[in-house]
C-alpha positions in Angstrom: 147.7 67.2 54.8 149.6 65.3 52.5 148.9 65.4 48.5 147.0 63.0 46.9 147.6 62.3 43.7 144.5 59.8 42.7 142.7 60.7 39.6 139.5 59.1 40.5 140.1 61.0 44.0 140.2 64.4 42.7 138.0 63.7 40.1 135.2 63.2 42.7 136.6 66.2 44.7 136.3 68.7 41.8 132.7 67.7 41.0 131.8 68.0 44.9 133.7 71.2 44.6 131.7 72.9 41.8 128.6 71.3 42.9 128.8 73.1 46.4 130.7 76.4 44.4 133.6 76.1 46.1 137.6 75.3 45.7 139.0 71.9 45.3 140.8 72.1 48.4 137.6 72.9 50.8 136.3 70.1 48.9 139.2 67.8 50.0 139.4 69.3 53.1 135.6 68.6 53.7 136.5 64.8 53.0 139.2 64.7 54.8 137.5 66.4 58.1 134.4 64.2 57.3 137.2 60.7 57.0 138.9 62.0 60.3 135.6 61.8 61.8 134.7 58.2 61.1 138.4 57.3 61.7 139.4 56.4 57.8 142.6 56.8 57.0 143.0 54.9 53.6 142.3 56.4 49.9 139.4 53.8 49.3 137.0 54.9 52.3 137.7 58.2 52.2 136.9 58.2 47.6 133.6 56.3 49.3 132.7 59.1 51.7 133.6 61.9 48.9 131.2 60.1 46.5 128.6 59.7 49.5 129.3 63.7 49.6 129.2 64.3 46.3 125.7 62.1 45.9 123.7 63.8 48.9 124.7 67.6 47.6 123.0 66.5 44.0 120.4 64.7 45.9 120.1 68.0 47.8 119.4 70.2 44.7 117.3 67.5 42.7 114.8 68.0 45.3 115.2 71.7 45.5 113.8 73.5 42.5 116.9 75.9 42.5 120.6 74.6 42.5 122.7 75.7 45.3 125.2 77.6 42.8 121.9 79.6 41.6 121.0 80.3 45.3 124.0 81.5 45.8 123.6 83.8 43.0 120.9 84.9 44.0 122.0 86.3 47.0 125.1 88.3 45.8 122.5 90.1 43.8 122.2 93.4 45.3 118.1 94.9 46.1 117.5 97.8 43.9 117.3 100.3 46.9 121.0 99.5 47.9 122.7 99.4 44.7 124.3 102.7 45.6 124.7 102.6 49.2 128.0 103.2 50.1 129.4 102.8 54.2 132.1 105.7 53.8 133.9 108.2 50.8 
């Protein structure tokens, strides 16, 4: 995948990317898989479908009462009765 080197591009990609709690580059590479799909190959249609991204993940935790980065939080917290569980020494 070639770089680039749009502002308003990665700009859209680094909000997607810390909206979902991930790196930039899932975040482009989620574009980019999502562009490949519809068969866009240009910068313009794929900054559309990064924004249309973008807009349905903050849709997605407006109508949850919990953000996804919380959520995700939430789950890497450990229950009390395995805090000290261990596999092997």
């Amino acid at each position: 995948m070639p770089l680039i080197e749009d502002h308003h591009y990665l700009k859209i990609c680094a909000q997607l990317a810390s909206s979902l709690s991930i790196s930039i580059s899932a975040a482009r590479r989620k574009v980019e898989v999502a562009a490949a799909k519809e068969g866009k190959k240009d910068l313009q249609s794929r900054k559309e479908i990064a924004q249309k991204i973008l807009d349905k993940t903050l849709n997605e935790d407006q109508k949850q009462s919990v953000s996804t980065s919380a959520s995700f939080d939430h789950l890497l917290k450990a229950l009390k009765e395995e805090e000290n569980f261990m596999l092997e020494d």
